[in-house]
N, C-alpha and C positions, 0 to 999 in steps of 0.2 A: 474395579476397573478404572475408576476415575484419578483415584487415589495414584494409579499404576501409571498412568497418561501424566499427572503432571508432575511426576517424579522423574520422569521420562525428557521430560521436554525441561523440564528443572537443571536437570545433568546437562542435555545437550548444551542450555546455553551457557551455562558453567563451562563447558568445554569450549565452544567457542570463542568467551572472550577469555579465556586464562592468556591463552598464544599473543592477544596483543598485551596485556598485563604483562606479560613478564618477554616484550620485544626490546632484545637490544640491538645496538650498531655500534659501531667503531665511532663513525661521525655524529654527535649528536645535534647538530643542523640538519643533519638530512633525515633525521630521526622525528625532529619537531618537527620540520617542516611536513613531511610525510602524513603523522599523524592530525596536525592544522588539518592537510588536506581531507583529510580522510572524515574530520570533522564538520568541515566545511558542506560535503557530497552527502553527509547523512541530515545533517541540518535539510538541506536544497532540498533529499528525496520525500523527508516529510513534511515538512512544508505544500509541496509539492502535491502529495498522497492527499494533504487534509484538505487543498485548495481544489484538486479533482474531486473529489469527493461531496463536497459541498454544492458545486453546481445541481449532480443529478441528484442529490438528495432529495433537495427544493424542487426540481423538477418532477421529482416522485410522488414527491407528497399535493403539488397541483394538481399532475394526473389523476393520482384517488379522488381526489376532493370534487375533480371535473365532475368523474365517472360515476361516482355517490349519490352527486347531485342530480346527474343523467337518470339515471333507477330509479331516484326518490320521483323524479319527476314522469318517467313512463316504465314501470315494472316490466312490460310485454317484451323491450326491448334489451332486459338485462344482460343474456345469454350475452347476446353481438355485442354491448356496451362491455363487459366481463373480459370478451375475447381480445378485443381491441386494446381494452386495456393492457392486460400481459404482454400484448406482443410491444408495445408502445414502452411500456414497464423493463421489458430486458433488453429492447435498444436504447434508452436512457442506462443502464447499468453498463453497458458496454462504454460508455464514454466513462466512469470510474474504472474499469479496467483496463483500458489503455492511459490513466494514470496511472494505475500500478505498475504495467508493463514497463513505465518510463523509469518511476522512482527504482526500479530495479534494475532497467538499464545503468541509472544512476550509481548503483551501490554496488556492482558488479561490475561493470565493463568501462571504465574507467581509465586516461591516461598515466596514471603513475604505478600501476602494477608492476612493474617491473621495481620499482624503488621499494614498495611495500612488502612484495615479497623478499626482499635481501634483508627485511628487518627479522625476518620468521626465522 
């Protein structure tokens, strides 16, 4: 099944970048310029993805450390220490998914669409 999966996902990205691999145009300024861009926006979204990311990471890893410490020091109250934690734990993760939200913003919804798609 594994084997099936990244055969899978193997092809798909094969397919998707063949299209700009083999993008022409008439104008080949509008063509570099186009693809700069398009370079530029994927630079920005990861960038971006690794700079979101890294905040709640470390924020993550406090909160265990907090809460570890909390338990080590009173077991009776691990449960509510436990609970607290998670909820605390997946609103720090929300602030990584509204970077991704963005860098996809980014690589998606984009002003030169119309130029990119004339190269397809």
């Amino acid at each position: 099944m594994k084997k099936k999966l990244v055969f899978l996902f193997t092809a798909l990205a094969v397919m998707a970048t063949s299209a700009v691999a083999m993008a022409q145009t008439t104008d080949p300024a509008v063509a570099a310029s186009a693809l700069d861009t398009i370079g530029k926006i994927a630079l920005a979204a990861g960038l971006g993805m690794g700079l979101a990311t890294l905040g709640p990471g470390l924020a993550q890893g406090f909160a265990i450390n907090g809460a570890l410490q909390g338990i080590a020091r009173n077991p009776e109250a691990a449960g509510t220490i436990r609970t607290n934690m998670i909820i605390g734990l997946a609103l720090i993760e929300s602030l990584a998914i509204y970077g991704l939200v963005v860098a996809l913003i980014l690589l998606y919804a984009f002003p030169l669409s119309s130029v990119i798609t004339g190269l397809f």
